[in-house]
C-alpha positions as CSV (number, residue, x, y, z in Angstrom):
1,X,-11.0,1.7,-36.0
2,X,-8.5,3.7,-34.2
3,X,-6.6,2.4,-30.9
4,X,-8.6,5.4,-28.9
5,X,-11.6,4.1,-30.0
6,X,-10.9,0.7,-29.0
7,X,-9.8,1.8,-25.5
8,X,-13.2,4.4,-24.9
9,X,-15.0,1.2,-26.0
10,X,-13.2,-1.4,-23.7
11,X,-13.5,1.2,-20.9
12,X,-17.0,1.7,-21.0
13,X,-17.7,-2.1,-21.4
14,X,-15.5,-1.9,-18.1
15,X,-17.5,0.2,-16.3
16,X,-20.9,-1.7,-17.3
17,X,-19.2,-4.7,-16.1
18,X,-21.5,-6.2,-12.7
19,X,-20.0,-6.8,-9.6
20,X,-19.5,-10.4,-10.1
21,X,-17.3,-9.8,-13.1
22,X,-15.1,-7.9,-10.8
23,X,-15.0,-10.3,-8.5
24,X,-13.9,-13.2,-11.1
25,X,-11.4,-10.8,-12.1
26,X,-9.8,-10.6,-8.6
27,X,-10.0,-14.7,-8.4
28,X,-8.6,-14.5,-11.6
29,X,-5.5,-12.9,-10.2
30,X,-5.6,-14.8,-6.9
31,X,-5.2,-18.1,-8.7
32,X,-2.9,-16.5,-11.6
33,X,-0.3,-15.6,-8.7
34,X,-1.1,-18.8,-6.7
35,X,-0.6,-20.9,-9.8
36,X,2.8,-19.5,-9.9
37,X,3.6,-19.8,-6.8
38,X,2.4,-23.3,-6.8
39,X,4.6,-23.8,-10.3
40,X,8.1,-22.6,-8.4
41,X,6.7,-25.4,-5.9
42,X,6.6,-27.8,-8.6
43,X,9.9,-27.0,-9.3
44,X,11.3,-26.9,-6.0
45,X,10.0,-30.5,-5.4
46,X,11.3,-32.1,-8.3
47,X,14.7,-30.6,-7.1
48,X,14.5,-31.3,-3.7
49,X,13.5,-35.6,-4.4
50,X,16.3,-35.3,-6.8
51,X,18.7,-33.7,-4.2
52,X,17.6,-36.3,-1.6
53,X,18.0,-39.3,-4.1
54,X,21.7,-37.6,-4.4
55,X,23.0,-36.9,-1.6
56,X,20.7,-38.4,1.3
57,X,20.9,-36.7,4.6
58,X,24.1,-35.7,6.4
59,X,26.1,-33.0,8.0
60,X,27.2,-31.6,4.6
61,X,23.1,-31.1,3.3
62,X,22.9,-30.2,7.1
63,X,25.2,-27.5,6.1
64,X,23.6,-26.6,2.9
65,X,19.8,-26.4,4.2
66,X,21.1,-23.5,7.1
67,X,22.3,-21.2,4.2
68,X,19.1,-22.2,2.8
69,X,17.3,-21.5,5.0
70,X,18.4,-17.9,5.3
71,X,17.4,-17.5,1.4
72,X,14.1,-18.6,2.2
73,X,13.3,-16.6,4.8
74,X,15.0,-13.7,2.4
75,X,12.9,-14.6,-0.4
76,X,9.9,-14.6,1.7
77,X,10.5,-11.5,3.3
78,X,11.2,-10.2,-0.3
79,X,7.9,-11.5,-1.7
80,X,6.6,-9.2,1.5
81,X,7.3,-6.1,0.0
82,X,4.1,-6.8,-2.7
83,X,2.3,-6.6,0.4
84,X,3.8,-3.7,1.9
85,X,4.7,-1.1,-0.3
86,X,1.8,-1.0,-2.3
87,X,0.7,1.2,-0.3
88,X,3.3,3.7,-0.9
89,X,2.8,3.3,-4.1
90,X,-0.5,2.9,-5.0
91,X,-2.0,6.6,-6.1
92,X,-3.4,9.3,-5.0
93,X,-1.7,9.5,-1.8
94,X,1.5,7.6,-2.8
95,X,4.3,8.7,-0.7
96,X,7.6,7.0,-3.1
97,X,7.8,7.6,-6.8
98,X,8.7,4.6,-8.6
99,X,12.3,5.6,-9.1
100,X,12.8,6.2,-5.7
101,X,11.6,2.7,-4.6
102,X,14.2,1.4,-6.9
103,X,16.7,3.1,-5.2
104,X,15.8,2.4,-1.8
105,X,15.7,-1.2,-2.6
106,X,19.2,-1.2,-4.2
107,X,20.5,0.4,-0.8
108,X,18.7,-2.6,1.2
109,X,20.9,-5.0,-0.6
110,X,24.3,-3.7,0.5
111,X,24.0,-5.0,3.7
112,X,23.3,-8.7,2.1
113,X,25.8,-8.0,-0.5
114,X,28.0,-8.0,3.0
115,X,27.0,-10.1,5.2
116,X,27.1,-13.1,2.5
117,X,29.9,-12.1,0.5
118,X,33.2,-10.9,3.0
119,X,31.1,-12.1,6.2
120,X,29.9,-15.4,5.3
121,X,32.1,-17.3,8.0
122,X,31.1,-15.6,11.4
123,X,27.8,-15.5,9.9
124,X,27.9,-19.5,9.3
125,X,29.3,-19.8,12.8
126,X,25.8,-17.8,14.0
127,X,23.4,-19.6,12.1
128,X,24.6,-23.1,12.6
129,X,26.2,-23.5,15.9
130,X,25.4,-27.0,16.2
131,X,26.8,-28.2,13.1
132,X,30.7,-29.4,12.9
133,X,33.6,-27.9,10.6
134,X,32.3,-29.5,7.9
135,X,29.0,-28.8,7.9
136,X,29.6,-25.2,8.5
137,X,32.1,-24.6,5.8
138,X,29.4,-26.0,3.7
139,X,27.2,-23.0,5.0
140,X,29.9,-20.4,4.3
141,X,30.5,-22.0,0.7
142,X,26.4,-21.4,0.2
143,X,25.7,-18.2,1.2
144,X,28.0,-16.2,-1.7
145,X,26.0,-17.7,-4.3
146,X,22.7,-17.7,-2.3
147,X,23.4,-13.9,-1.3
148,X,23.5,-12.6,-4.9
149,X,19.9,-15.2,-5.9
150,X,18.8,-13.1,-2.6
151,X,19.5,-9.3,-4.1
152,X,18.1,-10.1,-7.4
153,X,15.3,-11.7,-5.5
154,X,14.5,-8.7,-4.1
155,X,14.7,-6.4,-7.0
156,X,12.2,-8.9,-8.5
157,X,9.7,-8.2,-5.4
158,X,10.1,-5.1,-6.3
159,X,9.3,-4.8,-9.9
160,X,6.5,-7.1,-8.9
161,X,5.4,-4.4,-6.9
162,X,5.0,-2.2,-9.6
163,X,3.2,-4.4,-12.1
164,X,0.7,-5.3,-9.1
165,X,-0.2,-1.7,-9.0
166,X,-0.6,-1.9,-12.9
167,X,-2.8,-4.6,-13.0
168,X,0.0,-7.2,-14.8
169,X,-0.6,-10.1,-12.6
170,X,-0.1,-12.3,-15.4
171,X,3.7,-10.5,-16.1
172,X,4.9,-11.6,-12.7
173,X,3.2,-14.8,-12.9
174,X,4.7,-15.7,-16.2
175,X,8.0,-14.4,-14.6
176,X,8.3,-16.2,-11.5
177,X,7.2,-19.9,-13.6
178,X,10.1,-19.2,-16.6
179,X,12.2,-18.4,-13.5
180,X,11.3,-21.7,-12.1
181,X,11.5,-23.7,-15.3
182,X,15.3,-22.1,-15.7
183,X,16.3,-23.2,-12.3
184,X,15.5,-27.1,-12.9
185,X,16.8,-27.0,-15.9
186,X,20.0,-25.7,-14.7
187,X,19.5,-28.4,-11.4
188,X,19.5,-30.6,-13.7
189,X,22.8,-29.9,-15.6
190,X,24.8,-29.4,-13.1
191,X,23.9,-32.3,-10.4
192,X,26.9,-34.0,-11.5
193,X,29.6,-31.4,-11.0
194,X,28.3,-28.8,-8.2
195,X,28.0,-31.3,-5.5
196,X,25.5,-30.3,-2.7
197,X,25.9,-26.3,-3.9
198,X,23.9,-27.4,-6.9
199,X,20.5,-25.9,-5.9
200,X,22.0,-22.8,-4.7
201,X,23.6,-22.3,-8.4
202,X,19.5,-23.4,-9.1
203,X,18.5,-20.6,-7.1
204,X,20.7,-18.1,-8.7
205,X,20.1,-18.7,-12.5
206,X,16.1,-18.8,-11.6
207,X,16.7,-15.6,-9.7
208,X,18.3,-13.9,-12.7
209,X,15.9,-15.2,-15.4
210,X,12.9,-14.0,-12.9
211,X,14.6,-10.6,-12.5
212,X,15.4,-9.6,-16.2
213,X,11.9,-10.6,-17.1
214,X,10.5,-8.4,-14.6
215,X,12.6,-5.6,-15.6
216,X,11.2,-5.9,-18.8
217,X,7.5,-6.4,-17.5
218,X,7.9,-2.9,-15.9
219,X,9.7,-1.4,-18.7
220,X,6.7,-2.5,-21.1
221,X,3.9,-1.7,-18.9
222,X,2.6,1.1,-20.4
223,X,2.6,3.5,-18.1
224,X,3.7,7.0,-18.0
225,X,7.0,7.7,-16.2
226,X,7.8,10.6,-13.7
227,X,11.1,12.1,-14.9
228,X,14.1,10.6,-12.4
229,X,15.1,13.2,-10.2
230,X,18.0,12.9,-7.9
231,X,17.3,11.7,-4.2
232,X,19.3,13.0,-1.5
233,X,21.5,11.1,1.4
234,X,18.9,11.9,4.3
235,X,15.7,11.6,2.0
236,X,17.2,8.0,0.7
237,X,17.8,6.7,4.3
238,X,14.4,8.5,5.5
239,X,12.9,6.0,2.6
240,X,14.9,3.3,3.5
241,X,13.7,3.3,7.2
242,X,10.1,3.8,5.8
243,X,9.7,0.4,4.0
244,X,12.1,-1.4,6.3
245,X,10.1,-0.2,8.8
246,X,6.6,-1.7,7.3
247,X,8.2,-4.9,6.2
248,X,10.0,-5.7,9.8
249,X,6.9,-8.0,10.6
250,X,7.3,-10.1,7.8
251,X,11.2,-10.1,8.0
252,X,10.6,-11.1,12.1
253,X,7.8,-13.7,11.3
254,X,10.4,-15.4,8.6
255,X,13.8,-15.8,10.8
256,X,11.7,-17.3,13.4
257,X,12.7,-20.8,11.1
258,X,16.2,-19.8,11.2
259,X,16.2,-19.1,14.9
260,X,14.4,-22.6,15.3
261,X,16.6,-24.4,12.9
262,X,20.0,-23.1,14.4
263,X,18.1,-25.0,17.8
264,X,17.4,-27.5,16.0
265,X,21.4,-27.9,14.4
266,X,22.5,-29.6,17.7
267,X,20.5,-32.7,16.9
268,X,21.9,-35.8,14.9
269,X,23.2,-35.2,11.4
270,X,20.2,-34.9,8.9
271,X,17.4,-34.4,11.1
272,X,18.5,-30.5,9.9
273,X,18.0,-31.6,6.4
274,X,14.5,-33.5,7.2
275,X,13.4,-30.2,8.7
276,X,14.3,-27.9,6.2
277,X,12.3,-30.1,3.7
278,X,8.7,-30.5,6.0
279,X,9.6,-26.6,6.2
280,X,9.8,-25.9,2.8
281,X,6.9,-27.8,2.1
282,X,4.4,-26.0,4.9
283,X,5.6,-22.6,3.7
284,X,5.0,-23.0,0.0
285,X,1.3,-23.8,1.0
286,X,1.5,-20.7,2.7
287,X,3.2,-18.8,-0.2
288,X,1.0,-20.1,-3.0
289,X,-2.3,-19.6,-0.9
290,X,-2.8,-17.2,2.0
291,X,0.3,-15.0,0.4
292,X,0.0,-14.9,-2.7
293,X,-4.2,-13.9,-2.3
294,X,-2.8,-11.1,-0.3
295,X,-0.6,-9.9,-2.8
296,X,-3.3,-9.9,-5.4
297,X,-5.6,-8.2,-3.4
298,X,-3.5,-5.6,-1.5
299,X,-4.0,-2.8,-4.2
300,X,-8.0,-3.2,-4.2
301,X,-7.9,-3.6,-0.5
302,X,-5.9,-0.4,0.2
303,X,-8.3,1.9,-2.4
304,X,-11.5,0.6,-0.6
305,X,-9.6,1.2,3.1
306,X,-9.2,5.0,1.4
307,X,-12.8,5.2,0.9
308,X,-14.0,3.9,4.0
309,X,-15.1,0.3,3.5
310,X,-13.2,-1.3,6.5
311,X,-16.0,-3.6,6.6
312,X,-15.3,-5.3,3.0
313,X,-11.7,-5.2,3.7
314,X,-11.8,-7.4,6.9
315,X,-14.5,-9.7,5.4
316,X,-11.3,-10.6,2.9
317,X,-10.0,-12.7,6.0
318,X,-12.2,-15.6,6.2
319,X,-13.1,-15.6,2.7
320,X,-9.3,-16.3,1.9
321,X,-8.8,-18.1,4.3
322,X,-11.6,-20.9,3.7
323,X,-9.5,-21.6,-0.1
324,X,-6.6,-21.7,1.3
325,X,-7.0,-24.2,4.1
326,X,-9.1,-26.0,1.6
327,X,-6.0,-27.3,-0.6
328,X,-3.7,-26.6,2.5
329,X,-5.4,-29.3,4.7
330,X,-5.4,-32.2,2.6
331,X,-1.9,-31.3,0.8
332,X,-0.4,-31.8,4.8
333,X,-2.7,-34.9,5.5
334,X,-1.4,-36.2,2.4
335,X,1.8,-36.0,2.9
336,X,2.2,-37.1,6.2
337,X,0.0,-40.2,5.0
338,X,1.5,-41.3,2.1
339,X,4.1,-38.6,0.6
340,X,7.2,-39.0,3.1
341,X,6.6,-43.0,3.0
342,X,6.3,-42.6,-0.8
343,X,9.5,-40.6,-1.7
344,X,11.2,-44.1,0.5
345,X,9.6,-46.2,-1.4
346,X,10.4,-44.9,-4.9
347,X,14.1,-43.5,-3.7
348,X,15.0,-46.1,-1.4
349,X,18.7,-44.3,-1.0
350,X,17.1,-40.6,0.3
351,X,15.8,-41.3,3.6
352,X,16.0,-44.1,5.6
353,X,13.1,-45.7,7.4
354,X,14.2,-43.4,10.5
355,X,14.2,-40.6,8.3
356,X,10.7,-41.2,7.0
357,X,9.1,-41.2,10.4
358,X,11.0,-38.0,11.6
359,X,9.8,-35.9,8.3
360,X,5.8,-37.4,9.1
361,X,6.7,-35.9,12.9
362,X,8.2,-32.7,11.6
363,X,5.1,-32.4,9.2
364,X,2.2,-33.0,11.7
365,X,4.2,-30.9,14.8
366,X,4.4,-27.9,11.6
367,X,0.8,-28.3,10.8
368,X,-0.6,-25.9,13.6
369,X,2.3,-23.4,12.5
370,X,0.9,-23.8,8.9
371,X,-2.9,-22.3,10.0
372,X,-1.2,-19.7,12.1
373,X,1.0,-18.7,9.2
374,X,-2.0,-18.3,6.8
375,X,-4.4,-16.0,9.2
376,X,-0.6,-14.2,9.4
377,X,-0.2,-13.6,5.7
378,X,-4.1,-13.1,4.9
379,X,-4.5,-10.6,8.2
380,X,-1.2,-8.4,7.4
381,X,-2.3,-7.0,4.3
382,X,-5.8,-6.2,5.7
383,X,-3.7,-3.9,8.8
384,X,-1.8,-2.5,6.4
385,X,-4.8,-1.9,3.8
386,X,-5.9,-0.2,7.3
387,X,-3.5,2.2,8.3
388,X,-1.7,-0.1,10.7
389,X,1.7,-0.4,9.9
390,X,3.0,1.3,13.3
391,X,1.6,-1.1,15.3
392,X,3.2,-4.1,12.9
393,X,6.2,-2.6,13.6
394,X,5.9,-2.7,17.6
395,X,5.2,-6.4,17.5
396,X,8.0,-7.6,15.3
397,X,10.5,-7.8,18.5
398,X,8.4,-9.0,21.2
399,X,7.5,-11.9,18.2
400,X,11.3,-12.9,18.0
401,X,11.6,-12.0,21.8
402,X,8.6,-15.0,22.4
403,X,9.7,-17.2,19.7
404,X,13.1,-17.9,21.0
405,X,11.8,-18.4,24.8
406,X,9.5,-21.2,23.5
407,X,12.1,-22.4,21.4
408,X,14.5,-22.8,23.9
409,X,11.7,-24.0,26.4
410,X,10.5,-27.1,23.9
411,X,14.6,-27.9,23.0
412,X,15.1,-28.5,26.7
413,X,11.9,-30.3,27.1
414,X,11.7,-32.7,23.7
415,X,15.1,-32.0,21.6
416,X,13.9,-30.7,17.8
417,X,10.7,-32.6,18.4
418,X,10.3,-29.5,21.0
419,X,11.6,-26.8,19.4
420,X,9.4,-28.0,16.1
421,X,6.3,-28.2,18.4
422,X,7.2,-24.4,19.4
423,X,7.1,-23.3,15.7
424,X,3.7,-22.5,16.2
425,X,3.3,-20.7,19.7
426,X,4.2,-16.6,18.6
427,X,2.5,-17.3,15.0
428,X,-0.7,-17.9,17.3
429,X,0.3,-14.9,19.7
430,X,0.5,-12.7,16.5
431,X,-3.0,-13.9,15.1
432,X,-4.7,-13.0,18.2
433,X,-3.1,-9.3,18.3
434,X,-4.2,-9.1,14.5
435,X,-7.4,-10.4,15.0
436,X,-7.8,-7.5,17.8
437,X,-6.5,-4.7,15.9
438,X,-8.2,-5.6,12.6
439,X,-11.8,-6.5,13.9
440,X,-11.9,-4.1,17.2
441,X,-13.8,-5.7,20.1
442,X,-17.0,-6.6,18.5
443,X,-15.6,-8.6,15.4
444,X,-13.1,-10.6,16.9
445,X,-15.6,-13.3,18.3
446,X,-17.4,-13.5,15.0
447,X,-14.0,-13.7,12.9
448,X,-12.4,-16.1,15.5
449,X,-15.7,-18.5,14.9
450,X,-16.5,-18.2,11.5
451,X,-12.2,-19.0,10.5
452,X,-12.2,-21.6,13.7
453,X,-15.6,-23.5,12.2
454,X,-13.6,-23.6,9.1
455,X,-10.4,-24.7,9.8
456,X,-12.2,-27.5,11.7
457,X,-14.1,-28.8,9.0
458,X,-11.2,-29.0,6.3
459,X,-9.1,-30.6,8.9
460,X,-11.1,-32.9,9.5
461,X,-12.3,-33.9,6.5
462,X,-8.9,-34.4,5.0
463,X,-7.8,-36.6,8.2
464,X,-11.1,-38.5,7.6
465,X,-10.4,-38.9,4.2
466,X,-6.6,-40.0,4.3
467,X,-7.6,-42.0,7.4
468,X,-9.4,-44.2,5.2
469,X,-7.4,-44.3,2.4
470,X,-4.4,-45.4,4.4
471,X,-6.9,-48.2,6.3
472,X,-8.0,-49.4,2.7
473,X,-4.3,-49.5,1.4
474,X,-3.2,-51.9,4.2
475,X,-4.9,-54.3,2.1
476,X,-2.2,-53.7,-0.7
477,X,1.6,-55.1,-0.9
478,X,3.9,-53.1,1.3
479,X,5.9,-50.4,-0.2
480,X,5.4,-48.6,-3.1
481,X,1.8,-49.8,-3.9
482,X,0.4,-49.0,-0.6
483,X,1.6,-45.7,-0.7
484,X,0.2,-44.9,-3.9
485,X,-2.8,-46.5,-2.8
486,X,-3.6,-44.8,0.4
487,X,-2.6,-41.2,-1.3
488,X,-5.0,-41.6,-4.6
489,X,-7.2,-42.9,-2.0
490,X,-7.4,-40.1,-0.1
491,X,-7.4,-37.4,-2.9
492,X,-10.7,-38.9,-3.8
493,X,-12.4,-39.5,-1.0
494,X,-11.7,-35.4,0.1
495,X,-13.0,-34.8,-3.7
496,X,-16.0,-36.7,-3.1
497,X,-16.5,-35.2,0.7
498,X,-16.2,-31.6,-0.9
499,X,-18.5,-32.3,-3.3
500,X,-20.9,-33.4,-0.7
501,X,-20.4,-30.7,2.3
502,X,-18.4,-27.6,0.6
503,X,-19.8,-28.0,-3.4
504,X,-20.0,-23.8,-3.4
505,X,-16.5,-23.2,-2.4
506,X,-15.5,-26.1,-4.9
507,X,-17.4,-24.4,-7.7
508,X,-15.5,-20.7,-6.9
509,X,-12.0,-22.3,-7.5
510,X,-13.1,-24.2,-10.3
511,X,-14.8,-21.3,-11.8
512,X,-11.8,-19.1,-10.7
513,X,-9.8,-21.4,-13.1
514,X,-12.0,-21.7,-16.1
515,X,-13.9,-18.3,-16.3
516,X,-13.0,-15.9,-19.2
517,X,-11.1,-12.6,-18.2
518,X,-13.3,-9.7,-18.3
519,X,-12.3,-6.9,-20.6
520,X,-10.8,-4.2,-19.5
C-alpha cells in the first residue's frame, strides 16, 4: 500500500474521530509538555539538594542565585514566546514567515550577548546591591556562562514554537527532558572542580543539547519550506518590535522576582539563597502546569478565536486551572510540611534549623503568588488567542511600576518576610484586569466564582490532609522518620480525599496519561 494511501486513510479516520478523541488528544499534549516540564523539575531538584548539601548557604550561593535568577526569569520569558508568537505564525493570517522569526530572534540576543558578556559587572552591581564584593563578583563570574544557556534558550523557544504549530509536542517534550538528563549529568561531573558556577555550566550544556535537538525537530518536521528571502534593516526591527512588543507582559511579570530579590539581597547572607530555592520551586509548579497547558493549547485556541468561538476559548481558564491547582496545592502544602524539614534531616550540612524555618516562611508567604501566577499564565494565552495583545502591552509597566511600590512598602515594614509577602500583590492586580478584558462585564463574576470555589477546595483539602499527616507523625522519632511520615501521610490522605470529593477530575489526568493517541 502506497504512503498516499496510508495518509488519505489516516486522514479520514481523523476526521471521523468524535469530539472526545480530540479532546484526549489536546490532554495528551497538555500532560506530554507538563511531563517535561515536570522532568527538567526533577532535574533541577536533584541539583539543587546536591548544591545545598555542597555548599550550604552563604554570600558566595547568595551571589550565584542573583545571576540565577536573571536566567530564570530569561528562560521563562523565553518559554513565553510558545505562547506569543503563535499567533504570528499560525496560518492563514500569519504575519512572520518562519525564517523571519528566526531572525528576529537572533537580533533579540545581541543585547544579552552584551549585557552578560562585556557588561556583567555594572550589571552585577544593579541586580545585587545588597550583596558584598564577594558575593557580587560571584554574580559577574555567572552571568557569562548563564548569558550564552540564555541565547540558546531562547532559540530553543523558538523552534519550539514552530513544532507547536506542527503538532510535534512530543519533539519538544523529548528535547527539553534529554536536555535535562544532560545537565545533571554534567552537574554531576563537575561538582568537584567548578565550585558554586557548577550549575550555571549545568545550565549551559542542557541548553545546548535542548537546542540542537530542536533544531533538528524542525529541520525533520515535515513541512514545506518558503524559500529564505532576504529581510531588510527597517522590516527586521519592525519584527523585532512586533514580538517584543507581545511578549513584554511575560518579560515584566518575570523580573518582578529579580526586582524582589535585589530587595531582598540586603538581608543576612543565605536568606538570598533560601529564596531563590522556595522561588524556583513555586515557579516550576507554574511552568509544568498553568504554562505549559497554555503552550499546548495556544494554537487550537487562536483558530477557534478566528472563527468566533470566544466562548470555548475563555471556558479554557477554569478548566486548566482546576488541574493545575490540583497538583499545585498539595505539592506547596507538602513541602512546607515535610519537604524543607526533610532535606535537614537527610542533609544535615545544607540548611540549618534557622534555614529550614525561613524556606517553610518563604514557601507559605509565595503560595498566594503561586495562584496568581497560574490564572496569569492560563489567562494570557486566552487575550492573546483574542486579539488582545495591545492592551498586554499597556500593563506591563504600570505591573513593574506597582510591584516595586509594594516591594519597597513590605521591605520597610517586615525585611524579606515583607518584600516576599508583596510577591503576590500586582500578580493579583494583573488577574483582575485579565479577568475584565477576557470575560467582559457579564463573565467576570461567574469566572471569579467558579476558579475562587476551586482554588478553595484544593487548598483546603491539601492543608487538611498534610495537617493530619504531620499531627499523626508526631507520634514518630524526631527527624528523619517524622518527616517522611507526615509527607507519605499526607500524599495519601489528599489521594483518598480526591477520590472521595473530586473522583472526575482525578479520572481526566489519569486517563490523560494512559489513553492511546488518536491517529492522525
Amino acid at each position: 500500500m502506497s504512503s498516499q494511501t496510508l495518509t488519505i486513510g489516516a486522514d479520514a479516520q481523523s476526521l471521523r474521530a468524535p469530539a472526545e478523541a480530540t479532546s484526549t488528544r489536546k490532554a495528551r499534549d497538555g500532560m506530554a509538555m507538563s511531563l517535561a516540564t515536570f522532568a527538567m523539575a526533577a532535574a533541577s531538584a536533584i541539583q539543587a539538594v546536591l548544591y545545598l548539601s555542597r555548599f550550604g548557604t552563604n554570600a558566595r550561593t547568595d551571589g550565584f542565585f542573583v545571576a540565577f535568577a536573571l536566567y530564570s526569569t530569561f528562560g521563562v520569558f523565553s518559554q513565553s514566546l510558545r505562547v506569543t508568537s503563535v499567533p504570528l505564525l499560525v496560518e492563514p493570517h500569519a504575519r512572520l514567515r518562519v525564517s523571519e522569526f528566526a531572525t528576529t530572534l537572533g537580533l533579540i540576543a545581541l543585547p544579552v550577548v552584551v549585557l552578560t558578556g562585556p557588561l556583567a559587572g555594572p550589571l552585577s552591581h544593579a541586580i545585587a546591591p545588597g550583596l558584598d564584593s564577594a558575593g557580587r563578583g560571584v554574580t559577574a563570574a555567572a552571568l557569562p556562562i548563564l548569558g550564552v544557556a540564555m541565547v540558546l534558550q531562547l532559540w530553543a523557544a523558538g523552534a519550539a514554537t514552530v513544532l507547536a504549530i506542527r503538532d510535534r509536542f512530543m519533539a519538544v517534550a523529548v528535547a527539553y527532558m534529554a536536555g535535562a538528563l544532560t545537565g545533571l549529568v554534567v552537574f554531576l561531573a563537575l561538582m568537584s572542580e567548578a565550585g558554586v558556577q557548577t550549575l550555571g555550566w549545568s545550565m549551559l550544556s542542557m541548553s545546548v543539547v535542548t537546542c540542537a535537538l530542536m533544531a533538528i525537530g524542525v529541520r525533520r518536521s515535515g513541512e514545506a519550506r518558503a524559500g529564505r528571502q532576504p529581510v531588510s534593516l527597517k522590516a527586521l526591527f519592525g519584527n523585532c518590535a512586533l514580538v517584543l512588543g507581545r511578549t513584554a507582559i511575560y518579560l515584566a511579570f518575570n523580573v518582578l522576582f529579580v526586582i524582589t530579590l535585589a530587595f531582598a539581597s540586603r538581608s543576612a547572607a543565605g536568606e538570598t539563597t533560601v529564596l531563590s530555592y522556595s522561588y524556583l520551586f513555586a515557579g516550576y509548579l507554574v511552568a509544568g502546569t498553568g504554562m505549559a497547558l497554555g503552550m499546548s493549547s495556544i494554537p487550537s485556541m487562536t483558530r477557534e478565536a478566528r472563527t468566533e468561538q470566544r466562548a470555548t476559548v475563555i471556558a479554557t481558564v477554569p478548566r486548566g486551572f482546576r488541574y493545575a491547582i490540583l497538583i499545585v496545592a498539595p505539592a506547596l502544602a507538602g513541602l512546607i510540611v515535610a519537604g524543607a524539614p526533610l532535606i535537614h534531616a537527610v542533609l544535615p550540612k545544607s540548611l540549618s534549623s534557622a534555614e529550614v524555618h525561613t524556606l517553610q516562611v518563604f514557601a507559605a508567604l509565595l503560595a498566594p503568588w503561586t495562584v496568581a501566577a497560574l490564572l496569569v499564565n492560563f489567562l494570557l494565552p486566552v487575550m492573546l488567542a483574542l486579539g488582545r495583545a495591545r492592551l498586554l502591552g499597556t500593563v506591563a509597566l504600570p505591573l513593574v511600576l506597582v510591584h516595586v511600590a509594594a516591594t519597597a512598602v513590605g521591605t520597610a515594614l517586615f525585611g524579606a518576610d515583607g518584600a516576599v509577602g508583596a510577591f503576590c500583590v500586582a500578580p493579583i492586580c494583573l488577574t483582575v484586569v485579565l479577568f475584565s478584558a477576557a470575560a467582559g462585564k457579564t463573565g467576570v463574576a461567574k469566572l471569579t466564582r467558579e476558579i475562587g470555589l476551586d482554588a478553595a477546595r484544593f487548598i483546603v483539602l491539601a492543608a487538611l490532609a498534610f495537617a493530619a499527616g504531620w499531627a499523626v507523625s508526631l507520634a514518630a522519632p524526631a527527624g528523619l522518620a517524622q518527616d517522611a511520615v507526615a509527607g507519605v501521610l499526607g500524599c495519601v490522605i489528599y489521594i483518598a480525599e480526591l477520590l472521595l470529593l473530586a473522583r472526575p477530575q482525578l479520572e481526566v489526568l489519569l486517563g490523560a496519561v494512559t489513553a492511546r493517541p488518536t491517529p492522525a
